[in-house]
C-alpha positions as CSV (number, residue, x, y, z in Angstrom):
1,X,5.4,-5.7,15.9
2,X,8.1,-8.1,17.1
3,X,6.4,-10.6,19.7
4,X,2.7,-10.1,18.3
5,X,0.8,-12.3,19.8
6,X,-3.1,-12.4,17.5
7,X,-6.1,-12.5,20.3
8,X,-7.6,-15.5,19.1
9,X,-3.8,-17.1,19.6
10,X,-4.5,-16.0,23.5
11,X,-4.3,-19.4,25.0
12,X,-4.7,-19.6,29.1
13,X,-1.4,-19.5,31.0
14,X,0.2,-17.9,28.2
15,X,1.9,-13.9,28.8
16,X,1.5,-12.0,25.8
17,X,1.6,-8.8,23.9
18,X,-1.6,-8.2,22.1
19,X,-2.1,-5.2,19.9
20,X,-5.3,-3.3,17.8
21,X,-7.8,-1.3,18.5
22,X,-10.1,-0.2,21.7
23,X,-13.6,-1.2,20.9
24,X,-15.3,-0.7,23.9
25,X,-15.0,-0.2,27.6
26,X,-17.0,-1.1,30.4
27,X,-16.2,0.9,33.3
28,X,-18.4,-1.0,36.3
29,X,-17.0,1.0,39.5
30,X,-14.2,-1.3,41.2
31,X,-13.0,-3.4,37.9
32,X,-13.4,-2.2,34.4
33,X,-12.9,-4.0,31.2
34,X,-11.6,-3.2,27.9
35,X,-12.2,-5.1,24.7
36,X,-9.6,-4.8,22.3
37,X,-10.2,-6.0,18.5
38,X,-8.0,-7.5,16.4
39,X,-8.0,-8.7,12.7
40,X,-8.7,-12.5,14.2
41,X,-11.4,-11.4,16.9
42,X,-11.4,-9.4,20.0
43,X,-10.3,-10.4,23.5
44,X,-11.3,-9.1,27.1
45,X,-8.9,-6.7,28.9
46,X,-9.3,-6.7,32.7
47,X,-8.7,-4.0,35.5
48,X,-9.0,-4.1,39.0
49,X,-8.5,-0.9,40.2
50,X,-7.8,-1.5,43.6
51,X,-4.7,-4.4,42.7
52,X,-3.3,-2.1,39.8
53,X,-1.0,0.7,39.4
54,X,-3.1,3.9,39.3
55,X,-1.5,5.4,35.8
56,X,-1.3,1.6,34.5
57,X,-5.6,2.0,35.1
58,X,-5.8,5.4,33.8
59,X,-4.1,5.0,30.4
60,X,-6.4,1.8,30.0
61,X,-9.0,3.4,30.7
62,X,-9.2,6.9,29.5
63,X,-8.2,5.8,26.2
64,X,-10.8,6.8,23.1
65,X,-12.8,4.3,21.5
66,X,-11.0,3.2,18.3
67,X,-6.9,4.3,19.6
68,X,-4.8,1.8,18.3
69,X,-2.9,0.3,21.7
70,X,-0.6,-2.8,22.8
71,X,-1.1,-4.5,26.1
72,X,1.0,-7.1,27.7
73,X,-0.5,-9.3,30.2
74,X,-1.2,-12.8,31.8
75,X,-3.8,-14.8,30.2
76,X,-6.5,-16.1,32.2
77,X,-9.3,-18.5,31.7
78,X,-12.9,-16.2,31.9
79,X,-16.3,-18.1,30.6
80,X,-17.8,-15.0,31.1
81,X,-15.6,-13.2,29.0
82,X,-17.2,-12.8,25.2
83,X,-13.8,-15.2,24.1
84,X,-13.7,-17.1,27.4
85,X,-10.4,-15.5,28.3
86,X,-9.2,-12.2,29.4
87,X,-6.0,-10.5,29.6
88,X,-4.6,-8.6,33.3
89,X,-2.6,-6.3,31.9
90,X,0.7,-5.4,33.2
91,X,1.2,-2.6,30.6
92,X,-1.0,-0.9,28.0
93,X,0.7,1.8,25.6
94,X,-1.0,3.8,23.4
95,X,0.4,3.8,20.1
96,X,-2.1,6.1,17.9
97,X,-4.5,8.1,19.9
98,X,-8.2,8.6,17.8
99,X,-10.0,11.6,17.8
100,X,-13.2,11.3,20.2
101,X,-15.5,11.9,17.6
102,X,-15.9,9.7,15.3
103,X,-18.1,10.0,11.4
104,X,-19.3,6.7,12.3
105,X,-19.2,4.0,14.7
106,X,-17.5,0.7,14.2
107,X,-19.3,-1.1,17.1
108,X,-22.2,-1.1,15.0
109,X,-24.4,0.3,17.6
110,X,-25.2,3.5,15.9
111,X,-26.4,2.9,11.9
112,X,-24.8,4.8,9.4
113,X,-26.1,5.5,5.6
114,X,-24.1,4.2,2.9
115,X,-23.1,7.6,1.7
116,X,-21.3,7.9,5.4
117,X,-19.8,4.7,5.2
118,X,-18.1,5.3,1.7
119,X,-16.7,8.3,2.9
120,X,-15.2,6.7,6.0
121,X,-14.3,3.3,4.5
122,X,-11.2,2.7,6.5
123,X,-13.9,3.0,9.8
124,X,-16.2,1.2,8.5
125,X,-14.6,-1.6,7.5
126,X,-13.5,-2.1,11.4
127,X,-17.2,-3.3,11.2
128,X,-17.2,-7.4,11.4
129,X,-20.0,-7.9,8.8
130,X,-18.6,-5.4,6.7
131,X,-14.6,-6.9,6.6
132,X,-16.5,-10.3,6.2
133,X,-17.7,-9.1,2.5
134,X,-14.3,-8.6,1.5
135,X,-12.6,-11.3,3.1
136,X,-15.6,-13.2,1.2
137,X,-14.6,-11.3,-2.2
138,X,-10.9,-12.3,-1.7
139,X,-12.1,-15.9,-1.4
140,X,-14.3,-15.8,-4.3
141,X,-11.3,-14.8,-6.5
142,X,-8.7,-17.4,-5.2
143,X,-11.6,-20.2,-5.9
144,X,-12.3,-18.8,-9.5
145,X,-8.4,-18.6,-10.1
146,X,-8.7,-21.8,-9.2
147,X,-11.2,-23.4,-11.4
148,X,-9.4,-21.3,-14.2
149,X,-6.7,-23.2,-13.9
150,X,-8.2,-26.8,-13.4
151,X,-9.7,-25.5,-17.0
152,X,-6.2,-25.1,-18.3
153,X,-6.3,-21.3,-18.6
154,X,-3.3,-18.5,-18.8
155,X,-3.9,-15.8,-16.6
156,X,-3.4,-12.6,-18.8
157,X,-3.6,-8.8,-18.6
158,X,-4.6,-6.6,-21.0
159,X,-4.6,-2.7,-21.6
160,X,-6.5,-0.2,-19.9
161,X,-5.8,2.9,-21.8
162,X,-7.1,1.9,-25.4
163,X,-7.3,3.4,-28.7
164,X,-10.6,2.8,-29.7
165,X,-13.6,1.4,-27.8
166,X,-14.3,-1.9,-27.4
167,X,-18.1,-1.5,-28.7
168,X,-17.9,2.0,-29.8
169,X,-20.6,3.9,-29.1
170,X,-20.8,6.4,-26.1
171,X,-20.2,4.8,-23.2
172,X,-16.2,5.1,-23.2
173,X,-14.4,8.0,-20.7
174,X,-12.0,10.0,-22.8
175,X,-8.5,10.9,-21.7
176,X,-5.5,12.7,-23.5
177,X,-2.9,10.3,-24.2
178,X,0.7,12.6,-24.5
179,X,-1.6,15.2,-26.8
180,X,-3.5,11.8,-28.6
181,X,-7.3,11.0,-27.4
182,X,-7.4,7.8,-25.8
183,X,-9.9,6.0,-24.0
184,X,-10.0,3.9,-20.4
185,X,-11.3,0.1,-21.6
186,X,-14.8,-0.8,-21.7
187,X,-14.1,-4.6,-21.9
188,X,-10.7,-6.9,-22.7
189,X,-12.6,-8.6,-25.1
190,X,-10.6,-7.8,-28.1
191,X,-7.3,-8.5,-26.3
192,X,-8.7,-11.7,-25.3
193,X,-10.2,-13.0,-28.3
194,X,-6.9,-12.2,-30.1
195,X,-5.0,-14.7,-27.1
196,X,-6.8,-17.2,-28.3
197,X,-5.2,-17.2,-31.9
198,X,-1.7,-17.0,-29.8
199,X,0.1,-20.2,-28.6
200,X,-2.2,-19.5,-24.8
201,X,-5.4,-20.5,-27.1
202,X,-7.2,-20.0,-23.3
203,X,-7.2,-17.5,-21.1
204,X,-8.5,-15.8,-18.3
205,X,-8.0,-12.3,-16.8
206,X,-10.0,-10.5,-13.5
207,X,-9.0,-6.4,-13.7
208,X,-10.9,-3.6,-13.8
209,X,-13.3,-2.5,-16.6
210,X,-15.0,1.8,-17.2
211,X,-18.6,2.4,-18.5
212,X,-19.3,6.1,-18.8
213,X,-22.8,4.9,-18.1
214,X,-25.5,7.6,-16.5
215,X,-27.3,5.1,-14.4
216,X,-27.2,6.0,-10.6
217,X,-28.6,2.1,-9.5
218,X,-28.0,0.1,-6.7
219,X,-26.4,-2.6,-9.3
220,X,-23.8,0.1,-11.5
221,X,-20.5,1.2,-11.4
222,X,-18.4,3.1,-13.6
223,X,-15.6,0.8,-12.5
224,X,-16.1,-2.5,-12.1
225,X,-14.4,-5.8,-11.7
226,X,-14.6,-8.3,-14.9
227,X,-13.7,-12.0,-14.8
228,X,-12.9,-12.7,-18.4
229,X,-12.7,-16.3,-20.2
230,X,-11.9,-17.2,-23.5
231,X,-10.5,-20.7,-25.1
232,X,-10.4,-21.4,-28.7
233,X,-11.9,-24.2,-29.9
234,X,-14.8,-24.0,-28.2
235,X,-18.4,-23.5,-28.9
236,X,-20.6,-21.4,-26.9
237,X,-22.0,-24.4,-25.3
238,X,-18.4,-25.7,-23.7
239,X,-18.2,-21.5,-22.8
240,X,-21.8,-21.8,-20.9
241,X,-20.2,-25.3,-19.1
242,X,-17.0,-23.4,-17.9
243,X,-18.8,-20.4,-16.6
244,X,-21.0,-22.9,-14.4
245,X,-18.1,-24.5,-13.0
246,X,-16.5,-21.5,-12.1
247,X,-19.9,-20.0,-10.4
248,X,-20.2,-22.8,-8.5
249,X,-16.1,-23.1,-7.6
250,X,-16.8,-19.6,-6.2
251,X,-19.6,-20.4,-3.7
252,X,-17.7,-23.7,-3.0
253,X,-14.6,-22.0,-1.7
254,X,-16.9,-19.6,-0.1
255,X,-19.1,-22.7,1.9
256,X,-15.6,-24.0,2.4
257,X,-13.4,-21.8,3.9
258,X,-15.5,-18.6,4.8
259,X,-17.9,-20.0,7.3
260,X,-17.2,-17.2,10.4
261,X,-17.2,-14.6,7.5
262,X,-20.8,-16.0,6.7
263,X,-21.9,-16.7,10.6
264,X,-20.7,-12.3,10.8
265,X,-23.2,-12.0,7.8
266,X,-26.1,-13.9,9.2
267,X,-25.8,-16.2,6.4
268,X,-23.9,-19.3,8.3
269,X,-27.7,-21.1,7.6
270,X,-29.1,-20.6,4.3
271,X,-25.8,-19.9,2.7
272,X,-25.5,-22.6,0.0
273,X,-23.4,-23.5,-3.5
274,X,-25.6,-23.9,-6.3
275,X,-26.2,-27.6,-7.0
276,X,-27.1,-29.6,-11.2
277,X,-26.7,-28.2,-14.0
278,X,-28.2,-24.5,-14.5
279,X,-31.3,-24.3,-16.9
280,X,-30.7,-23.4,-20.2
281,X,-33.7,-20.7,-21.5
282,X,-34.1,-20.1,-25.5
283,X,-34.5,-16.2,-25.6
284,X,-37.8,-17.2,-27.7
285,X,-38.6,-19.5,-24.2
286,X,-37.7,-16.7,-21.9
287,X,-40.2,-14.4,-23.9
288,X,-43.3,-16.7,-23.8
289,X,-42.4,-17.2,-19.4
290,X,-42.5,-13.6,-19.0
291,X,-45.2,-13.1,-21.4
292,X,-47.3,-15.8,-19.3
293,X,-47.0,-14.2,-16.2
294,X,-49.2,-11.0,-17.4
295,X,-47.3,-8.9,-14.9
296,X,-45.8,-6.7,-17.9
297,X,-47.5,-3.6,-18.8
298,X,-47.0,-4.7,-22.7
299,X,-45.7,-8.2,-24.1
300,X,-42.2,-8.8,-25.0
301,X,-42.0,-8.9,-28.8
302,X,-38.9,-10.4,-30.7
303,X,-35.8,-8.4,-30.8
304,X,-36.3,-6.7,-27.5
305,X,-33.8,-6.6,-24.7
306,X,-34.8,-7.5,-21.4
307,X,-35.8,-4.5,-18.9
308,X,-34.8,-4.9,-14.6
309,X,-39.0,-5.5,-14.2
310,X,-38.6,-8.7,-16.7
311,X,-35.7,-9.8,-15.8
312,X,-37.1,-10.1,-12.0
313,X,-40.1,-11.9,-13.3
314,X,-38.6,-14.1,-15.1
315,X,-36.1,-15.0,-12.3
316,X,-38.6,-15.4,-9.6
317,X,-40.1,-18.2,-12.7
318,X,-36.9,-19.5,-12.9
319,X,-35.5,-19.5,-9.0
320,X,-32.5,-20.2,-9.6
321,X,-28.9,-19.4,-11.9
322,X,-29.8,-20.1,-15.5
323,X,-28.6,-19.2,-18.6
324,X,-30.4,-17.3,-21.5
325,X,-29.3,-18.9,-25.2
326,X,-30.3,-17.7,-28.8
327,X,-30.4,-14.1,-28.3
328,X,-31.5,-12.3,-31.7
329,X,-28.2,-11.2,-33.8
330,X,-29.8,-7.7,-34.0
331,X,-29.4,-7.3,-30.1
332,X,-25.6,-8.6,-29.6
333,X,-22.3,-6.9,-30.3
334,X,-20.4,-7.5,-33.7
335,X,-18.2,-10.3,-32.2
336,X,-20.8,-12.3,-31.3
337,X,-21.2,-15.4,-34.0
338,X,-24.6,-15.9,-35.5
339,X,-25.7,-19.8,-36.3
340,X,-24.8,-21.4,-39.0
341,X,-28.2,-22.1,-39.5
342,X,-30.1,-19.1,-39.0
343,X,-28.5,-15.7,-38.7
344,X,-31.5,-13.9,-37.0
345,X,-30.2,-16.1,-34.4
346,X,-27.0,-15.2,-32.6
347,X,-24.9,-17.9,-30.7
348,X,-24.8,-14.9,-27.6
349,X,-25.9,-16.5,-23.9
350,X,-26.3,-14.3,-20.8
351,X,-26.3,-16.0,-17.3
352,X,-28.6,-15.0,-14.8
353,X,-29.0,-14.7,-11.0
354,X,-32.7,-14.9,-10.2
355,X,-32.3,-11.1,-9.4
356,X,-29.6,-9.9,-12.3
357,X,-27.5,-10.9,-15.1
358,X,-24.4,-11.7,-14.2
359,X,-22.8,-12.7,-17.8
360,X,-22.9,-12.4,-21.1
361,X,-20.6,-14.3,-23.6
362,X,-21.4,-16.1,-26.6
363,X,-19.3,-18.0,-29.3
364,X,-17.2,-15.2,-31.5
365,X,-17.1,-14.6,-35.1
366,X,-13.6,-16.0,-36.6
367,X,-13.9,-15.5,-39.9
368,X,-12.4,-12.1,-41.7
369,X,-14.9,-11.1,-43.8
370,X,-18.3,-11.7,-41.3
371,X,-16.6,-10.0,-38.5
372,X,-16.2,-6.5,-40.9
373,X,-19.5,-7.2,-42.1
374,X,-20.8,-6.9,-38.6
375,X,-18.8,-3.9,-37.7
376,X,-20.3,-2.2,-40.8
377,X,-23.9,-3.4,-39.7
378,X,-23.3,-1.7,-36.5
379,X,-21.9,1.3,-37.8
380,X,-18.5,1.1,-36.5
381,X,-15.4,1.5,-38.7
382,X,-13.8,-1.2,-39.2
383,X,-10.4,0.8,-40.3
384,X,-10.1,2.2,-36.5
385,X,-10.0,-2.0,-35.5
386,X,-7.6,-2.8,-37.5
387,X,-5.1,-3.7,-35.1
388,X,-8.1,-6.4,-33.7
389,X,-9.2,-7.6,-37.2
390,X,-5.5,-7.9,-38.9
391,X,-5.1,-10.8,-36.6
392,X,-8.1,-13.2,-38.4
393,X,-6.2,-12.8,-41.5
394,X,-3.6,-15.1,-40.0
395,X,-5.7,-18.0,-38.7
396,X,-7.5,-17.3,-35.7
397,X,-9.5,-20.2,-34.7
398,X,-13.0,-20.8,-33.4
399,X,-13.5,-19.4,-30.3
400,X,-16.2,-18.7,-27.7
401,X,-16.1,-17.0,-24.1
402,X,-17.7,-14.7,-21.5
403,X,-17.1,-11.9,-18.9
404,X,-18.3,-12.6,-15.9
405,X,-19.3,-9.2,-13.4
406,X,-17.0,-9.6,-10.0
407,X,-19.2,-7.5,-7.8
408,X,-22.7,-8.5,-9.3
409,X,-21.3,-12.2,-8.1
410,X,-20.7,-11.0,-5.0
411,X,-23.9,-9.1,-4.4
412,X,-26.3,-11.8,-5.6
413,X,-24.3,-14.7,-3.9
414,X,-24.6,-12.2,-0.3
415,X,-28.0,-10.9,-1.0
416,X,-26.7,-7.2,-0.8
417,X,-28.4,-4.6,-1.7
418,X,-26.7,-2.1,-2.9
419,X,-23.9,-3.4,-5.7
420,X,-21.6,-0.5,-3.5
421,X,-21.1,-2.7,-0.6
422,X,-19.1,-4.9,-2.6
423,X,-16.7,-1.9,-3.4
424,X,-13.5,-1.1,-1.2
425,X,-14.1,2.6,-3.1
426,X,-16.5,2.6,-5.8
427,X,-16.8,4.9,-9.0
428,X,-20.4,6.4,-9.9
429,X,-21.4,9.5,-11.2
430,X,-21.7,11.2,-8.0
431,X,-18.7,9.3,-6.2
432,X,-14.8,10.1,-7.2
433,X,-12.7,10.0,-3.6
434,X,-12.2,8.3,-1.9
């Protein structure tokens, strides 16, 4: 709109044209005020009846709650106003009338269940706390951009409609592919580990990831966001040191430059980016700290995977991000390299929030011949991989990495409770449109 003038640009003495959405009016008998929102903020609208044109006070007024209108006007100086300055209108047109009732309300005054919410995003992200969330997730993904590249990395992109699975198993969505079965990607990590024996040796990519997983949980989606790292020549210790900077880059640029987004949030006070090194847990060192707290029904034995319940125990022991190292090789995917040492032990770490993992990575298996011995171990043909394990017949270098989960970030770092919130529209089992 030519001559736009954003209402927190409203600057006393100034005439301008203003434009967004009614919030709320106040009708008080002999003046009235309407609040119009904005992207930047919202700004005070004033009519007195008895100074004004009658029509001029009647389209102003008689507007519905959430019409999108324009209003040119004087700007005036008004501490009592919620901006501390108000506009006298000398014309209000109403561009895009809204329907008086509403699913849910945008002021925030009347609650609405998540279900309600999802099905009216567009309304509910006119909420302030809830556009804060993604204005925060935008943030989060410029600052991790960012620490990829002070890393060196190549952004890539890989394919979504795949072949074959990454992992096999059952957890892949089928489609038909011009009359061939394909399937959506569970992970890039083949893509990515065969970057790293290109000239780009190390690369990052964010894009979306699908797990035709049956969990209906507060912290899964079918469709979720992955932030993928992988550099050759490196061990899985340099791969745990360049996930930590990039955590902490996140909440940085968060802290930095997202303060009113975290004041919105009620966070603006206890909001903080995570400070030393993060703790570095053995599996076998994990199990005993769990196992010492008694608060599991039965022990945690070697080889087991860690449940929601243990995980939470041992992040309350914990308190803060750490990382899990030397899970058992029988646990961890094919890829993942075993020690050199010991191969009961894999080279496979997982990062944690307190409340959730949020990573797993681990150095990879370069060598030909272990990396079809691990396919066979878990089953998998190796013949319908071919196009992945052609590639370490040609020199593909060590190599180590991670993926990193974009909305579990974003839940734990804004304490959310439901991994939903973090989704413009997300994918579960019950949930397809919007």
């Amino acid at each position: 709109m030519e001559n736009r003038t954003y209402t927190a640009d409203a600057t006393p003495g100034d005439t301008v044209t203003v434009a967004g959405w009614v919030h709320e009016i106040r009708d008080l008998g002999g003046i009235a005020f309407l609040i119009l929102r904005d992207t930047t903020g919202k700004i005070q609208v004033k009519f007195e009846k008895d100074e004004m044109d009658d029509d001029l006070v009647e389209t102003g007024l008689n507007v519905q709650r959430e019409s999108v209108i324009s209003v040119t006007g004087d700007v005036e100086e008004e501490p009592r106003a919620p901006t501390g300055v108000e506009v006298t209108p000398a014309s209000v047109d109403v561009i895009s009338e809204a329907d008086p009732e509403l699913p849910l309300d945008p002021s925030g005054k009347v609650d609405a269940e998540l279900p309600t919410r999802l099905d009216n995003r567009t309304l509910d992200l006119r909420k302030d706390e809830v556009k804060a969330i993604f204005e925060i997730r935008a943030e989060v993904l410029r600052s991790v951009r960012e620490a990829f590249r002070e890393l060196n990395c190549t952004e890539i992109n890989t394919p979504k409609i795949v072949a074959t699975g990454t992992e096999g198993g059952t957890e892949l969505f089928p489609i038909t592919y011009f009359g061939q079965e394909a399937f959506m990607n569970q992970s890039p990590q083949l893509f990515k580990q065969l970057m790293v024996g290109s000239g780009l040796e190390r690369v990052f990519e964010i894009g979306p990831i699908f797990r035709a997983e049956e969990h209906n949980t507060p912290r899964h989606l079918n469709e979720a966001t992955s932030i993928d790292f992988e550099s050759a020549f490196y061990d899985h210790t340099e791969a745990m040191d360049a996930c930590e900077h990039v955590v902490k880059s996140a909440y940085e640029g968060v802290a930095e430059n997202c303060q009113n987004q975290l004041e919105a949030l009620g966070l603006e006070d206890e909001f903080a980016a995570p400070e030393g090194d993060f703790p570095r847990l053995t599996y076998e060192e994990a199990l005993d700290k769990i196992n010492a707290t008694g608060e599991l029904d039965e022990p945690l034995v070697w080889g087991d995977d860690l449940s929601t319940e243990a995980e939470h125990v041992l992040g309350q022991e914990v308190g803060e991000h750490y990382f899990i190292t030397d899970w058992p090789s029988e646990i961890k995917p094919f890829y993942i390299k075993d020690h050199d040492d010991d191969e009961e032990v894999s080279t496979g770490f997982d990062m944690m929030h307190p409340s959730m993992e949020l990573v797993s990575g681990g150095q990879r298996e370069h060598r030909f011949d272990h990396l079809v011995e691990g396919f066979e171990q878990q089953g998998l043909d190796p013949e319908a991989f071919e196009y992945y394990t052609k590639m370490f017949k040609y020199g593909m270098p060590p190599h180590a990495g991670w993926g990193l989960g974009g909305e579990r970030l974003i839940m734990t770092m804004l304490g959310l409770e439901n991994i939903r919130e973090a989704v413009l529209f997300p994918r579960d089992r019950q949930r397809l449109s919007p």
